[in-house]
N, C-alpha and C positions, 0 to 999 in steps of 0.2 A: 430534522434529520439530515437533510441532503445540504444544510448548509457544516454539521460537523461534518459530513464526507468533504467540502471543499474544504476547509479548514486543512485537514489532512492532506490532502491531495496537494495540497499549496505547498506547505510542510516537507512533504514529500521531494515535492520538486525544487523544494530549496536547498536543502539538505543532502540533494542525491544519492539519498539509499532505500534500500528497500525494506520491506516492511512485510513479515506475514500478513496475513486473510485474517488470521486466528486474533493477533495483537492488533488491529486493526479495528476489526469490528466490535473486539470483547470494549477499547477503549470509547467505541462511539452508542456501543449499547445495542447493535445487534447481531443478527448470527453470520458468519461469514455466506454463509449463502444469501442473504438480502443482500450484506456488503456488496459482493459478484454484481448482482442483479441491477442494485444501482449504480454503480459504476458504467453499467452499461459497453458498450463496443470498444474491443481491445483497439488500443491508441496510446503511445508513447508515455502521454503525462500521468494515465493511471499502470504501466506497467509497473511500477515501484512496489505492485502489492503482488504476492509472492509465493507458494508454497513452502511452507515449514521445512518439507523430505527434502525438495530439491534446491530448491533457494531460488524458482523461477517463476515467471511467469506464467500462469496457467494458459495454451491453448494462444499462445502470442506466433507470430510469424515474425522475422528476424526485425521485417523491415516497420514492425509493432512497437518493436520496443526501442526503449528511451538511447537514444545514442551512449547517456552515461551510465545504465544500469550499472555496469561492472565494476564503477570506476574504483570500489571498494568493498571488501568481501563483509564486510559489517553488515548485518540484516537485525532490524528491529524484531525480537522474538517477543515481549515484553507490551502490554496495554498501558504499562506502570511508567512507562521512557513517554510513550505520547500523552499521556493526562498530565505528568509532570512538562510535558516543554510547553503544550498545547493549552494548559488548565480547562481538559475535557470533566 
């Protein structure tokens, strides 16, 4: 399991954009609240992952999140974009 979350998290961080809770967890196979859980302590390289409503961060402090969050308003909504790039 926590090796799909780095897979992701890599992904993430290469691609510099963010990515629902929801599209995230449905592509690695669990509930966004494990997702949360394992992710563990808000830090830059997992802010990529997002709320759906806002398009942010859950519970980040400024100096949390990833210098390039913003650098585009594209957010992965979709489980269907990470199985296809990721072959989860």
């Amino acid at each position: 399991m926590q090796e799909k979350i780095t897979v992701v998290v890599d992904y993430l961080n290469e691609v510099k954009t963010r990515c629902t809770f929801n599209a995230a967890a449905e592509a690695i196979g669990i509930t966004p609240q494990a997702l949360k859980k394992l992710l563990g302590a808000p830090r830059p390289e997992v802010s990529w992952f997002v709320s759906p409503t806002s398009g942010e961060p859950m519970r980040y402090a400024d100096s949390e999140k990833h210098p390039e969050l913003y650098r585009t308003k594209r957010i992965i909504t979709s489980s269907k974009v990470l199985k296809r790039n990721l072959d989860l």
